[in-house]
N, C-alpha and C positions, 0 to 999 in steps of 0.2 A: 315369408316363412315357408310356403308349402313349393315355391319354386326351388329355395334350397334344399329341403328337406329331399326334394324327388332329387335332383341333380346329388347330394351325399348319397338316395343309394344307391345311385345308378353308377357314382366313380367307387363305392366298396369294392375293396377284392373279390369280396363273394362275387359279386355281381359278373365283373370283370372274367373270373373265373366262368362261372356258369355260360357268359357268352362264348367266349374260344374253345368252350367244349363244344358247344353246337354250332360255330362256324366250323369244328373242324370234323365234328361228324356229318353235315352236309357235303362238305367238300370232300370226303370218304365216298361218300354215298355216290356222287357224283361220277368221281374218279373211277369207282370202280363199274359205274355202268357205262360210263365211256369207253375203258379199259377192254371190257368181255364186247362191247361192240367193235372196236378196231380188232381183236384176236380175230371176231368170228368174220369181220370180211378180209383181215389179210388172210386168213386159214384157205378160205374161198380163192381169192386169187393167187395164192401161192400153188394152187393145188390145180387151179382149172383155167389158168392161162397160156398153161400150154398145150390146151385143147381147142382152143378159139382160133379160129381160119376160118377163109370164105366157103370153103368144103364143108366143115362143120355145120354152117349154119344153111347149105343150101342143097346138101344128098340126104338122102333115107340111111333110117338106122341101119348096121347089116351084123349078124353074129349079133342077137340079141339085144344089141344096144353097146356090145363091146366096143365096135369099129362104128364106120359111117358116121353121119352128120343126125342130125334132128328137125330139117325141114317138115316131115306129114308133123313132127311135134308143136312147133309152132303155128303150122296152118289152123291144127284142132284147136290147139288153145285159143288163136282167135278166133274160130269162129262159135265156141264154147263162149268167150268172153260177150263176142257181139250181140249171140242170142240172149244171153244174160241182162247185159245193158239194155236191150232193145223192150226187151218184158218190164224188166224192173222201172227203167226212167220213168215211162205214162202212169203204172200204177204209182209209184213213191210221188210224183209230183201233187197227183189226182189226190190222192189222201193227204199228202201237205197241205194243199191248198183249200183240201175240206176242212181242216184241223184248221188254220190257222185267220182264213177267210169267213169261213160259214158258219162253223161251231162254239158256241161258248166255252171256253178253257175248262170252266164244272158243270155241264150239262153230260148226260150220264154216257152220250154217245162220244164225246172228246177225251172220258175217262175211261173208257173202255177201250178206245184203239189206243190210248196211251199204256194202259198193262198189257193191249196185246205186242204192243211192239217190245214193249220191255222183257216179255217174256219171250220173243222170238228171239233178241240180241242178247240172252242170256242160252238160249240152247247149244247143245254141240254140234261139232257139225256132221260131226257120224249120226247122230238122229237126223238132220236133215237127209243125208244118204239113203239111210233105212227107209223115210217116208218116199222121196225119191223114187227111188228101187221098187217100193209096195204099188203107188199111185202115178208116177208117169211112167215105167218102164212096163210094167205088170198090169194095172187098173184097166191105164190108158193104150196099153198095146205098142208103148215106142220104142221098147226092146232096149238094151245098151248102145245108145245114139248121143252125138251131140247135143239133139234138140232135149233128151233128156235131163243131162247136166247144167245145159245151160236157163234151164227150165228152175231144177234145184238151184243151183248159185242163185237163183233171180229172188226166190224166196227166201236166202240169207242175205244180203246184202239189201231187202226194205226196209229194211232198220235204220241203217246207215243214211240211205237217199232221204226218208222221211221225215227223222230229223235233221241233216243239214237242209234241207228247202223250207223244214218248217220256222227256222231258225231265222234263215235268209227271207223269209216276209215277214216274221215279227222283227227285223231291223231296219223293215220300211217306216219311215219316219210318220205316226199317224195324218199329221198334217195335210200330207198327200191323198188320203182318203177324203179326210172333210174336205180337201178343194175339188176335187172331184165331184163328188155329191154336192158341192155349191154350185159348179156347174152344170149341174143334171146328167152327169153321166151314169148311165145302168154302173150295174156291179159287174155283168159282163164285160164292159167296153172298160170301165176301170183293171179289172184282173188282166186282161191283153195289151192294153195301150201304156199301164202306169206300172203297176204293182209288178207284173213279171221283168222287164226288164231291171226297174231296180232291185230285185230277189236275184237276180241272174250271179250275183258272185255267190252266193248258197248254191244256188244249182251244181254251178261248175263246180264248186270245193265237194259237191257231194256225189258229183259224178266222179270225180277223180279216186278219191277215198273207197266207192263202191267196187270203182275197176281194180284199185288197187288189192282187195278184200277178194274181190275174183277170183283174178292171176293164180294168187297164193294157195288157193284152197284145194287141198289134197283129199280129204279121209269122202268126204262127199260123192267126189267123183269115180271114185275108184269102185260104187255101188252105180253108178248111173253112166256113165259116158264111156266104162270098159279100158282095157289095155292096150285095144290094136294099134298100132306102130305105123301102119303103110299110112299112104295119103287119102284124106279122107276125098268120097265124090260130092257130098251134101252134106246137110246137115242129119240126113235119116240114120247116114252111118255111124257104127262107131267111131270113138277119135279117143289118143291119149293126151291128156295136158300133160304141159312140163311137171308140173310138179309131181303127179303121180308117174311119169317118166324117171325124176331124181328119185322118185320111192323103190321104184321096181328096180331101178340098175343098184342102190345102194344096199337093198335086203336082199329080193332076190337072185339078181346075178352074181355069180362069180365071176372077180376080174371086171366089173363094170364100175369100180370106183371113180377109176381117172375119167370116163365120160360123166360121169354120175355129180362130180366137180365141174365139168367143163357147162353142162346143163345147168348148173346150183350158179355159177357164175352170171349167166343169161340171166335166169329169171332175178337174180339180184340187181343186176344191172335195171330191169328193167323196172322193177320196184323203186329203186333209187330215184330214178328219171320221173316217176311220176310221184313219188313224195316230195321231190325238189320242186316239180311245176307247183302241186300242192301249195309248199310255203312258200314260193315264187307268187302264185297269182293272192292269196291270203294278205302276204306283206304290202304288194299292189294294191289291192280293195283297202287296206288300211288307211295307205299314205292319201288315198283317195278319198279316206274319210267315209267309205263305206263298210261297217261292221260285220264281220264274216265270223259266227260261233261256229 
């Protein structure tokens, strides 16, 4: 009786009805977030593939950013990126690894770096900028340099690294711990020998997502890492990233559109390339049967 009863109203109209409206407002939903994603990368390359050549990507800007290529562009940004990655990895892992290894999930010190992270990955990033600006440019005496942006970027982006690795050790299968300790291994020779490598697809997904979270970031550095355009010598000096490169030629130049696209192009590409390794090595760890949040 209660098998048919569910099966009648599950074949009513009503019912019937009610469902193909919500298959077809998901597949709305869908379509249209697909839709404004292919407008905005054809718009992109319709607009800035005919700025891409080996010239492009290997002179200095000339005529404000009108003409020439974007090589000191990309030098900055990597080495803004690398100083970033390089701060952030030890700290994001060192706190995963206290979070997930050493502290009890409701001991007050596990809840406390859990709201501070939550409130750091809720801030903008022009406050990061401003603190930036106030405390390593000014405090610290680094003036508008790379090692200052990439200083900033490093404190937005522990959000990101700290929970993917915290992630990637809570999907170490406990088992491995108890055999561990069955065989007297410290909890050091455990975290080095056992637990890190199997975390290692956390790591990597949350390296990748951090760099990617980098790259991107404009309103930050435009307080910290400065405008200059030439090729950087160090990291003391100033550097411009792409992206506040695409900001400067598209607001304030005149006439800097078409490089302004050809630049928006680059840095898309290069977004794409590591969101694809992203769900590339993700779907790997999977089929692997290793669970990657």
């Amino acid at each position: 009786m209660i098998k048919e009863t569910i099966f009648q109203r599950s074949a009513s109209p009503q019912h019937a009805r009610s469902e193909w409206l919500s298959t077809t407002l998901i597949w709305t939903v869908v379509g249209l977030v697909i839709g404004a994603l292919l407008w905005l990368l054809t718009d992109i390359f319709w607009h800035g593939i005919g700025q891409i050549s080996w010239d492009f990507l290997t002179t200095q800007p000339l005529n404000a950013g009108r003409e020439g290529g974007i090589a000191p562009i990309l030098v900055s940004t990597g080495l803004i990126v690398g100083v970033c990655m390089s701060v952030a990895m030890p700290l994001g892992v060192g706190t995963a690894v206290l979070l997930a290894e050493f502290t009890a999930p409701e001991s007050w010190l596990g809840r406390l770096v859990r709201l501070s992270l939550d409130a750091l990955a809720g801030v903008p990033s022009i406050v990061f900028g401003l603190f930036g600006n106030a405390f390593f440019c000014k405090t610290l005496g680094l003036g508008f340099s790379i090692l200052s942006g990439g200083l900033t970027l490093a404190c937005m982006v522990l959000p990101i690294l700290i929970r993917s690795t915290q992630e990637g050790f809570r999907a170490v299968p406990e088992e491995y711990r108890r055999s561990a300790a069955a065989l007297g291994l410290s909890r050091t020779a455990t975290l080095w020998e056992l637990l890190l490598p199997a975390a290692m697809p956390g790591l990597v997904v949350g390296f990748l997502l951090g760099l990617g979270r980098a790259i991107a970031e404009t309103a930050a550095l435009i307080f910290t890492s400065g405008y200059v355009d030439r090729m950087p010598e160090s990291i003391w000096d100033s550097g411009r990233a792409l992206s506040v490169h695409i900001f400067d030629l598209a607001m304030n130049i005149s006439g800097g559109e078409s490089h302004a696209y050809g630049s928006a192009l680059v840095l898309v590409t290069i977004l794409v390339l590591i969101n694809g390794t992203v769900a590339w090595l993700a779907e790997r760890f999977r089929k692997a049967r290793i669970l990657v949040v």
